[in-house]
C-alpha positions in Angstrom: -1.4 8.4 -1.1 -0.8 4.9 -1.4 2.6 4.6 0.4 4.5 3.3 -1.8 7.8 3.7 -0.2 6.4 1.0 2.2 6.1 -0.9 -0.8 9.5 -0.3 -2.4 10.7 -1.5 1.5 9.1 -4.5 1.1 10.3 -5.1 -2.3 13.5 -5.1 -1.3 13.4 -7.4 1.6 13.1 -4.7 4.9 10.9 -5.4 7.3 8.2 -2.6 7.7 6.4 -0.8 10.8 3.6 1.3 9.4 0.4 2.2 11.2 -2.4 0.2 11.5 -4.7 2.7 9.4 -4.5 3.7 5.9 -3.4 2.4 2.8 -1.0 -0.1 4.3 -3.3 -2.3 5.3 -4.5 -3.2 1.9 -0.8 -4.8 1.5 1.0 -5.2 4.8 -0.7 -8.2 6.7 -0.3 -8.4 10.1 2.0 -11.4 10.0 4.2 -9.8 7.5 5.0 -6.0 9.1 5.0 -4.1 12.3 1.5 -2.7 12.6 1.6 0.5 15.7 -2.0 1.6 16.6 -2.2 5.3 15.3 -5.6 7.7 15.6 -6.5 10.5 12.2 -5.4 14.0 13.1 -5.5 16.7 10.5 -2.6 17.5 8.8 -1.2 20.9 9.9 -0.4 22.8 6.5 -3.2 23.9 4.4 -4.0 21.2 2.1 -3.0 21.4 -1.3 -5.5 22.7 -4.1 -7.3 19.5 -4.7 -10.9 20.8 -5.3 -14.6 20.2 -3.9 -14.8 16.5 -4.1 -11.6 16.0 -1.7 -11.9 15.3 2.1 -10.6 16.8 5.1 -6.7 16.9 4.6 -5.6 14.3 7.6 -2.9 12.1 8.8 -2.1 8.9 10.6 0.1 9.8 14.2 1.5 6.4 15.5 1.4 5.7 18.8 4.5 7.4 20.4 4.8 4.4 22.9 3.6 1.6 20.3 6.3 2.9 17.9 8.9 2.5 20.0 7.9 -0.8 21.2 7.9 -2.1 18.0 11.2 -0.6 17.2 13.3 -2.5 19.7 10.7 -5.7 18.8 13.1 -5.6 15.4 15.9 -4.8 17.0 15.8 -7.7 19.5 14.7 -10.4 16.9 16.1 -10.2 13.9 15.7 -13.8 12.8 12.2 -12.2 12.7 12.5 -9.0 11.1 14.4 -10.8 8.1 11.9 -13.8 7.7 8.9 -10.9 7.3 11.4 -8.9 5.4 11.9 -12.0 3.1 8.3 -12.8 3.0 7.0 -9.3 2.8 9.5 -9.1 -0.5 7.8 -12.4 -1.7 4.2 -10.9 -1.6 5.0 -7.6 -3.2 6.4 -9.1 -5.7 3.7 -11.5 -6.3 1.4 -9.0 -6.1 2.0 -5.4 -6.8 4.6 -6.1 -9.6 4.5 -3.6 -12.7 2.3 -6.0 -14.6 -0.1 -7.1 -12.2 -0.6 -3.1 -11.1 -1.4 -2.3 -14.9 -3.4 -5.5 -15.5 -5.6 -3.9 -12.3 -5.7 -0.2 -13.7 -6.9 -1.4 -17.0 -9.8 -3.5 -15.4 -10.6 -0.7 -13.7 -10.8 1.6 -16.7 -12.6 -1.1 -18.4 -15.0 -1.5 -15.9 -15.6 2.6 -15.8 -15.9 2.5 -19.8 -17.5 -0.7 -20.4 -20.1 -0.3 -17.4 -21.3 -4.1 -17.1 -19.9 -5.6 -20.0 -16.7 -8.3 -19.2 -13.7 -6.4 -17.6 -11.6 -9.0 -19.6 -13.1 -7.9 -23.0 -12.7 -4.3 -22.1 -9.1 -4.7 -21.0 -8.6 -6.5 -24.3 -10.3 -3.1 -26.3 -7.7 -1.1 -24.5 -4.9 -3.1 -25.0 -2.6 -2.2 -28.5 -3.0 -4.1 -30.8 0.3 -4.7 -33.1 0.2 -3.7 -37.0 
């Protein structure tokens, strides 16, 4: 999924190591978490029931080493850790708040409904209106 408990970690000020593959990257800079190099394996279990149109059923495996590395990297500066913490917080909040996720799900509807007419105006038709 989306990792959203990296998200919620972020939210709250902690500083995050996540792998450098996946959804992460779309809102953990570099600069801002603990990125460990990690390579796809397929996920052991059978996959859930998800139909023909889903892919292979994989994960992301840190590296062991990497990992560990970067664990005592936040345990040995944290003056750091909390300014990435704090600014990580900042960014999340600026950018995946409630509001702002919504405003980007309804664009994207709008866009699917609306085909090449305005996202705004299509938002605005699926927004309700008050009586």
């Amino acid at each position: 999924g989306f990792a959203m408990p990296v998200a919620e970690a972020m939210a709250c000020g902690k500083p995050v190591i996540v792998t450098d593959a996946g959804p992460v990257r779309e809102f953990v800079p570099a600069e801002l978490g603990y990125w460990v190099e990690a390579h796809r394996v397929p996920v052991p279990e059978p996959p859930p029931p998800l139909g023909e149109l889903a892919g292979e059923f994989t994960w992301f495996e840190p590296e062991v080493d990497r990992l560990a590395a970067r664990m005592r990297e936040v345990y040995e500066d944290r003056t750091e850790a909390a300014r990435r913490g704090a600014e990580g917080a900042e960014r999340i909040h600026e950018s995946l708040s409630w509001d702002r996720v919504c405003l980007a799900y309804l664009d994207r509807i709008a866009m699917l409904l609306y085909g090449g007419a305005s996202a705004k105006a299509g938002i605005e038709l699926a927004l309700p209106r008050e009586v």
